[in-house]
Each structure stands twice: as structure tokens, then as C-alpha cells.
Phi, psi and omega in degrees: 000160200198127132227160175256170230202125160240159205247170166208022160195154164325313147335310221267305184311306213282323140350288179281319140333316202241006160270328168283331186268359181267023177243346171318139112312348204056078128204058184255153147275123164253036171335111159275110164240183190112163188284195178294122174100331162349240181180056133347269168316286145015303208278309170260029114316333171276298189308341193265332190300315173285003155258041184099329225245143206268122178308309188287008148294295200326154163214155181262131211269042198287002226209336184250329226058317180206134157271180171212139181215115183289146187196210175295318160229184157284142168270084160276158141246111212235148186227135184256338226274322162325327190252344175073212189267111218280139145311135196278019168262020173259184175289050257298091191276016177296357187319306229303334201264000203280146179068023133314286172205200155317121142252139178244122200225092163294149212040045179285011175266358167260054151251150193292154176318319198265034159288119180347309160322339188273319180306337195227350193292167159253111161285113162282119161238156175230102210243145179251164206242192136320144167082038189108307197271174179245147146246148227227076213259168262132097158286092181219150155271011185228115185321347199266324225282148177249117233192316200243000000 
């Protein structure tokens, strides 16, 4: 299931964030993507606010790799964007966390194509439009996932 989506503000990006984290279970992969300046964060701050988690902890983890945040479930958050497009010998490190909790993962377009992980994941992309705006589309195999 896919729908596209349009933000025509930051409010609107967390909004559609925190509209997807109120349809999570907890084990979910949310691969975030787009470019610097996207809304990225933004978008999961809204997805952390529906699990509880006060938006304003979030930070984007570009300097740590990952953050962890208690809530309605756990929150990992991981920013990719320091290690770029990983080699497969190095190590993924979103393996260790997956059915942890929620991972929320910025830059997921440097993860390799064929990672495992991808098959079951809700793919976010985030594209900027003219005037501002974003479009903001939501990928899942999983029935449950809220898009619209």
C-alpha cells in the first residue's frame, strides 16, 4: 500500500508523522528518507509525540548514530547520513535493535538495496515540490499502517 501526501509546512510533515506513529505496534522499521533539509526530523518528531515521547527530546542522532527514547513503546533513532552508503562488510548497525522497539531510521536510502529489512519495513520518502512544499509518500506491506 503507497499514498503520497502533501506538507506545504512543518506542522503539517509532523502531523503526518504523529498520524502514522498513532497506527504502529512496536516493532515496526519506519525507513526515513530525502534529502538535507527535507523534513526528515520533523516528520519523526511527530511519529515520537504519538508514542508519548515529548518532540522536544528528539534530535536528530547525526553525531551519536542513534538515539533511544521511552514512550508508548521504545523509539530508536538512527541518522545514517555520517556513514553514507555502508559497505557490505561493514556492519548494519540498525541489525542489533530490530523487534526492540519502533526504529525510525534518516537517510535510509544509503542502506543497501537488498537489506533484509526493507521487505517488511514503511518506507517514508520525502521530496521537496515548488513553493516549499513537500511530498511526502508512505510505503508499507503492513495492513495495519495508517497513510491517509
Amino acid at each position: 500500500m503507497a499514498s503520497a501526501l502533501l506538507s506545504s509546512a512543518p506542522e503539517e510533515t509532523y502531523a503526518l508523522g504523529e498520524r502514522l506513529g498513532g497506527s504502529l505496534r512496536g516493532d515496526e522499521v519506519v525507513l526515513v528518507s530525502g534529502e538535507l533539509g527535507a523534513g526528515k526530523t520533523v516528520f519523526i518528531k511527530g511519529l515520537a509525540a504519538a508514542l508519548g515521547i515529548p518532540p522536544a527530546e528528539v534530535v536528530s542522532p547525526t553525531y551519536v548514530l542513534m538515539n533511544l527514547y521511552s514512550g508508548k513503546f521504545d523509539l530508536y533513532h538512527f541518522d545514517l547520513y555520517r556513514l553514507g552508503t555502508m559497505p557490505e562488510a561493514l556492519e548494519n548497525p540498525v541489525d542489533e535493535c530490530l523487534g526492540a522497539g519502533v526504529l525510525a531510521v534518516e537517510w535510509a536510502q544509503y542502506l543497501d538495496a537488498g537489506y533484509f529489512a526493507l521487505a517488511n519495513a514503511v518506507a517514508v520518502t520525502i521530496e521537496a515540490e515548488a513553493g516549499g512544499r513537500r511530498r511526502i509518500t508512505i510505503r508499507s506491506p503492513l495492513p495495519y499502517i495508517a497513510t491517509a
